[in-house]
N, C-alpha and C positions, 0 to 999 in steps of 0.2 A: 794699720801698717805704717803709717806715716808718722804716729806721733812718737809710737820708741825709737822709730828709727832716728828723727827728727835729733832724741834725745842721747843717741848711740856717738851721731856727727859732732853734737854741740864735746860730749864728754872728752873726744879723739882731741876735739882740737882743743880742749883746755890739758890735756896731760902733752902734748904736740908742745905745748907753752914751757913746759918743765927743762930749766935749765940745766938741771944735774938729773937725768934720768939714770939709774941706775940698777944692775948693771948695763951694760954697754949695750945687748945685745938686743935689751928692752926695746930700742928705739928702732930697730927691725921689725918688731913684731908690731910697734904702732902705724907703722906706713905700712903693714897689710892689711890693718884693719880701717886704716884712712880708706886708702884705695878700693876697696872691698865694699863698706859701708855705699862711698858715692858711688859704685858703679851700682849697687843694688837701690841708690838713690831711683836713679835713671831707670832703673827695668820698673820699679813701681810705677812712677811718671808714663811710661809709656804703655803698662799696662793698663793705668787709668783712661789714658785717651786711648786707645783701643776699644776698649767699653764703649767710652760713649759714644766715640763713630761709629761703632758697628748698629749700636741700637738708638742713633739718631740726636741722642741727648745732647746736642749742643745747640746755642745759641749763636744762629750764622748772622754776621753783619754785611748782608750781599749790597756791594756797593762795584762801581765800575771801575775797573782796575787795568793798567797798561801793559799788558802782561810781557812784553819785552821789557820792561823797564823793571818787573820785578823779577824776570829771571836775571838778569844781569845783580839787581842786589846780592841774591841768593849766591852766585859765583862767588860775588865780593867778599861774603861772609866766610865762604868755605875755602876760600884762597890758598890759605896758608896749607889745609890739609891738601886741597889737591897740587899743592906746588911739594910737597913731600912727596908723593906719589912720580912727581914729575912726568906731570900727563899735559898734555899740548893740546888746549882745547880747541879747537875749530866752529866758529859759531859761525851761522847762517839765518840772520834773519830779514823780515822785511825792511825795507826805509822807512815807511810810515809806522806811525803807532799802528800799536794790534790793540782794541779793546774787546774785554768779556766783561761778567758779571760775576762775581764771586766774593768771597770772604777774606784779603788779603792777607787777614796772619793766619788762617786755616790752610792755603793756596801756596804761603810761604814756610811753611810746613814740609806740604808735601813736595816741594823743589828742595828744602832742606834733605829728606829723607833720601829722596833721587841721588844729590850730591855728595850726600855722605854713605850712600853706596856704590857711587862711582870712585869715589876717593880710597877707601878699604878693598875693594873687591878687583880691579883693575890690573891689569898686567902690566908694571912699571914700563916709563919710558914708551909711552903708545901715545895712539890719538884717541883723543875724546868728540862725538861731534853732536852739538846741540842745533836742531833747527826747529825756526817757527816757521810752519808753512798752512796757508789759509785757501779757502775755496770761497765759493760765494758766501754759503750762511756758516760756514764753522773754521775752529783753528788749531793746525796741530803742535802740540809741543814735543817732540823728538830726542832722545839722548839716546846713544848709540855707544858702547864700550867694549874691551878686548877683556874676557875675564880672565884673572892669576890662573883661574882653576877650572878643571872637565865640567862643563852643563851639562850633566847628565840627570834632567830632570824636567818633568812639563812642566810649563811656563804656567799654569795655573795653578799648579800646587805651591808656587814660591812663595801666593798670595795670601795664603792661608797662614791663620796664627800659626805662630811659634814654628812655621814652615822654613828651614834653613835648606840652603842648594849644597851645599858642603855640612853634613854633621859631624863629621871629623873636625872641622875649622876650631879653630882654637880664638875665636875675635871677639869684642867687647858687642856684638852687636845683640838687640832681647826677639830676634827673628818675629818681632812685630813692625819693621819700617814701612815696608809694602801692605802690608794689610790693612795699616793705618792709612797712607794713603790714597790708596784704593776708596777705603769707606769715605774720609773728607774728602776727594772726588766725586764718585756720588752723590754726596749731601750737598753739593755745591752743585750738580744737575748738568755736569762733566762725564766724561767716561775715561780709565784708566785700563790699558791693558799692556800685557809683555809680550814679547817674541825673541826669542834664540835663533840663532843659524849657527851649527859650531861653536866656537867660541866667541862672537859675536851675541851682546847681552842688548836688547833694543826695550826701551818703555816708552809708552805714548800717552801724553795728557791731552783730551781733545776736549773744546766749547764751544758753543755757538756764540757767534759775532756779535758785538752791538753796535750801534753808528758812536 
């Protein structure tokens, strides 16, 4: 899959190079197939990691990680899209570090995946509210959003491959984000789960503590 594809991209962008394409019209049909091409880049990609989270196939580097300090990355990176959104995030977390055990670019993943379904799926001009909040031995990660569209749908089928909550939706998304995350949760010896009220979208990433 990867390697025609590989060879589909490199070809796009050497005629993309072409200063007299001709005729005119040509140069529409290549920014379909640009855009097309990368976006079928990304469904492969994620269906590969799909795979091997679901069947364990990865090599985790569990080391201790300050998990307020990489959820706030994670925002950093997504910024731009949730600043298009113009969603007002509301964070709540502790003073102190929070530490777990985990795989940081696995962990940074799945807050990516979180973000960038808060960012596309959110109902403009709302609040967003992220909290960490910890008991004696464990700790929760909480996002909370107002969805665009009716959740008419159990929170455990969202999780599931190629499980989309709108199939009408028309978005760039390969209805693998949650799934994926879910399984590198797991693997990382975490648990990930969803909850609706309404239109109220709630996901929770929970670990146990370490000193």
């Amino acid at each position: 899959l990867k390697t025609p594809l590989t060879s589909i991209i490199n070809y796009v962008e050497l005629i993309k190079k072409e200063e007299d394409l001709q005729p005119e019209y040509l140069k529409d049909y290549v920014k379909v197939l640009d855009n097309k091409s990368k976006r079928l880049k990304v469904l492969i990609e994620d269906l590969f990691e799909a795979s091997k989270a679901s069947s364990g196939n990865i090599a985790l580097n569990m080391e201790k990680i300050d998990l307020t300090q990489l959820m706030r990355q994670s925002i950093g990176e997504m910024e731009e899209k949730l600043s298009e959104a113009n969603l007002d995030l509301k964070i709540n977390v502790p003073e102190e570090k929070i530490y777990i055990r985990a795989d940081g670019r696995r962990l940074y993943r799945v807050m990516e995946n979180l973000f960038s379904n808060i960012s596309k799926y959110s109902l403009p001009n709302t609040r967003v509210y992220i909290d960490i909040t910890k008991d004696e031995n464990s700790v929760k990660l909480t996002m909370k959003n107002i969805s665009s569209y009716e959740l008419n749908f159990d929170p455990g089928e969202i999780m599931e491959r190629f499980k989309r909550a709108d199939d009408s939706r028309n978005t760039e998304g390969s209805g693998l984000g949650l799934s994926i995350a879910k399984d590198l949760v797991k693997l990382q010896g975490g648990s990930f789960d969803i909850d609706i009220d309404g239109d109220l979208f709630k996901s929770v990433v929970e670990f146990n503590l370490i000193d």
